[in-house]
N, C-alpha and C positions, 0 to 999 in steps of 0.2 A: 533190927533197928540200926544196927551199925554197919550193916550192909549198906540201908538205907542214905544212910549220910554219909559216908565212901563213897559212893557213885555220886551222889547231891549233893554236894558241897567240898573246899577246898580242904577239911579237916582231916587232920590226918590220923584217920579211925583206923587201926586194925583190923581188918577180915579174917575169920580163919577158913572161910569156903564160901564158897562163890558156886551156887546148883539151883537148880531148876526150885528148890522148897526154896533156899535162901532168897532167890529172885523173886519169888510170890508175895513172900511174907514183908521183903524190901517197900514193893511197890504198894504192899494193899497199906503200908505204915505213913508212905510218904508224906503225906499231909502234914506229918506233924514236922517233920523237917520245914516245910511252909511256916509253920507258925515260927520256929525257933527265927528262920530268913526275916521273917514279917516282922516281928520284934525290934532287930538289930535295925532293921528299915525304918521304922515310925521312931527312935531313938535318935537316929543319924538324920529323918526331916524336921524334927522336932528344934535339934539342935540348932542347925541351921535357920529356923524358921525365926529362932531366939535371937539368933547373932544380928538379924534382919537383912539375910540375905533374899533374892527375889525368888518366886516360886519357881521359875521354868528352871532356874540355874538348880536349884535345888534339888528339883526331879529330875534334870538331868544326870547329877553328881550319885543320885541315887539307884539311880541304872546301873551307873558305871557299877556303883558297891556291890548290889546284887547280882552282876553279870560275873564281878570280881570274885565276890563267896564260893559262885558256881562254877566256876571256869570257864564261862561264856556260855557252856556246854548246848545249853538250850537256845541261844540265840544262833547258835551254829545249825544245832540243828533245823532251827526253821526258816535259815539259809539254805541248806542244801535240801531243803524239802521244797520252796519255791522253785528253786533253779530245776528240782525233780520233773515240780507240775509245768513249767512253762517250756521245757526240750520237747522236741518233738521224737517220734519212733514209740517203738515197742517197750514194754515194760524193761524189758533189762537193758538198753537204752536210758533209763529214767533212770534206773540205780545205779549203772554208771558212772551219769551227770553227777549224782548225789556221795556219790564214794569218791569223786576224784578231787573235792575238798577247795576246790578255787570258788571263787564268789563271780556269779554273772550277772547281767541288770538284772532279772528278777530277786535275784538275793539281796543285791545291793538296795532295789525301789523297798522291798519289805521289811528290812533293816530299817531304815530311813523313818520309814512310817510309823511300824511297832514302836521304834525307839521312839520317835520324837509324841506317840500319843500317849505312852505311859510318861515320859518327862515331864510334859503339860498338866497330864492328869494328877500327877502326882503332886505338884505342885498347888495344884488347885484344889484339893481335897484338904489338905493341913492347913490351919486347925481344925475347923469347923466338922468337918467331915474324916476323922482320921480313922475310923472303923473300916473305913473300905483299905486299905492297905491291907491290913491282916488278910481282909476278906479275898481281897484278890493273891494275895503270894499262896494263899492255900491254897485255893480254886486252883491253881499255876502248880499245885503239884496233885489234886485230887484228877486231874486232870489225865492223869499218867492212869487210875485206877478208870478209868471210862474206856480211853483206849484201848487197854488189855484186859476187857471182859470177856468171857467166853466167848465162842465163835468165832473173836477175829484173829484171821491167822499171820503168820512173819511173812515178809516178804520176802528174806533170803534164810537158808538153813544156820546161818551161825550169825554173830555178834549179837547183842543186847535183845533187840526185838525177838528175834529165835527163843534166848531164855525164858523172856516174862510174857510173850503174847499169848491171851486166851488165859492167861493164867487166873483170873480173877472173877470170882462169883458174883453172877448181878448183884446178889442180896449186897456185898460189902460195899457195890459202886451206889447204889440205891442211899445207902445209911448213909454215904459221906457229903454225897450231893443233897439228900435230902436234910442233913446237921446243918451244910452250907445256906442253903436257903430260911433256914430257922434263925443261923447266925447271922444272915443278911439285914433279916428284919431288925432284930436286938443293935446290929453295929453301926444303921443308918438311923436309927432312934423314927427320929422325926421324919427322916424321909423312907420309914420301912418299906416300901412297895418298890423305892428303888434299888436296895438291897437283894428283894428276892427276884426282880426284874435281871438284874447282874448278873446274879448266878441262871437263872435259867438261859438268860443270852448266853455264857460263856458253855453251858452244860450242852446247847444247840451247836455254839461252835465247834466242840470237839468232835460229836459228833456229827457233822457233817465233813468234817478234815478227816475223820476215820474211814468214813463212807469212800472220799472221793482216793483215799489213798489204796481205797480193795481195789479198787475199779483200774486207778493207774501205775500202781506198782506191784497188789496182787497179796497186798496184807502192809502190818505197819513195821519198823524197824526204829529203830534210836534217835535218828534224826527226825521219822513223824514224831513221836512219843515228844522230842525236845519242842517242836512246833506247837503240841496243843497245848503245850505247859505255856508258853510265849502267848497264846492268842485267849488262851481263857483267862489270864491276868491282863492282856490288854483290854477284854473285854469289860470286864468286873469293872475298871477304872474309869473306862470310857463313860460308862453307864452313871457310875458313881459321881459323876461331874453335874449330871443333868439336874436345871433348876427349875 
C-alpha cells in the first residue's frame, strides 16, 4: 500500500523496496489510492460549487488538483502514448517517440480533449450527480489492474511496465471491475444503468488501448499503464453526464 501511493501520488511515503512482489501487490491495491484522490476531488468541487463559481471553471481547476496530487504522471503518460500510436516505423520507433519526452500534435490534440471532457464533465456532474467522481478517479486507477493482467507482456525489459506487467490475476481484475459496476449503480442512484454503462464503457476502453498497444509497441509500459488510467476516468465522466 505505500508502495502504492509512492508511485500515485505526490505524498511523500517511504518505500523500503521496490520488486517485482511489491509491484503486484502496488498495483492489484491501487484503487483505493482512487478513492483517497476521489475524495479530496468531490471536497475541492464541492467547495467551489458553494462559493458559486461556474461549472467548467470548476472542473477545470480540478484537473489541474488531480494532475497536481499525481505529478501529472498519467497525463504524461497518455502523452507519450498518443505520440507512440500516431509515429510512423517499427515498434522500437514507437518507444522511441514515447521515451524522448517532448509533446507532438498528437499529444498536444489528446491533452486538449481528455482535459477539457473531464473539465466539462466534472463540472456538470456536482451537485446532482456527485457519485460519478469517486466513481470515475477509481475506475482511473482499477484501470492499471486490467492492464497488467496476466498474459500481457512489457514492451521494453526495464522501467515500470517490466516490473508489474502480467502481474495480476484475472480473478483480482474481475472483483475490482465487477465492485465498480455494482458501485456504479448505487453512486448514480436514479440514473443506475448509467453508472454500470460507465464502467463497462471505460472497462472496453482499457482494453482495447491494451490490445492496440501489443500490436504497436509489443506489450504495455508506464506511459500505456498512465493512458488507461486518463481514458477510463474520462470515460466514466463522459458517460455520467448523459441525460
Amino acid at each position: 500500500m505505500r508502495l502504492a501511493f509512492s508511485w500515485l501520488t505526490v505524498l511523500p511515503v517511504r518505500v523500503d523496496r521496490v520488486d517485482a512482489a511489491a509491484g503486484r501487490t502496488a498495483i492489484a491495491v491501487a484503487p483505493v489510492v482512487g478513492l483517497v484522490l476521489s475524495g479530496i476531488a468531490v471536497l475541492a468541487l464541492f467547495t467551489m460549487d458553494a462559493l458559486g463559481m461556474p461549472g467548467l471553471l470548476a472542473g477545470l481547476l480540478t484537473v489541474g488538483l488531480l494532475a497536481a496530487l499525481t505529478r501529472g504522471m498519467h497525463l504524461d503518460g497518455l502523452a507519450d502514448t498518443a505520440d507512440g500510436f500516431g509515429c510512423y516505423g517499427p515498434p522500437e520507433r514507437a518507444l522511441a517517440v514515447m521515451r524522448d519526452g517532448g509533446c507532438g500534435p498528437f499529444a498536444v490534440i489528446t491533452l486538449v480533449v481528455v482535459i477539457g471532457v473531464q473539465a466539462s464533465a466534472l463540472g456538470a456532474v456536482v451537485p446532482d450527480r456527485w457519485g460519478a467522481v469517486p466513481l470515475a478517479v477509481v475506475a482511473g486507477r482499477a484501470a492499471f489492474v486490467l492492464a497488467c493482467r496476466r498474459g500481457v507482456p512489457a514492451a521494453r525489459p526495464e522501467g515500470l511496465g517490466a516490473l508489474v506487467a502480467g502481474s495480476q490475476r484475472p480473478g483480482v481484475a474481475a472483483a475490482w471491475w465487477l465492485g465498480l459496476a455494482a458501485a456504479g449503480a448505487l453512486a448514480m442512484w436514479e440514473w443506475w444503468w448509467l453508472g454500470i454503462l460507465a464502467v463497462g464503457l471505460a472497462a472496453a476502453t482499457v482494453l482495447v488501448l491494451v490490445w492496440h498497444a501489443r500490436h504497436r509497441f509489443g506489450g504495455v509500459t508506464g506511459d500505456v499503464l498512465g493512458a488507461a488510467g486518463e481514458l477510463a476516468t474520462t470515460a466514466v465522466l463522459a458517460v455520467c453526464t448523459i441525460s
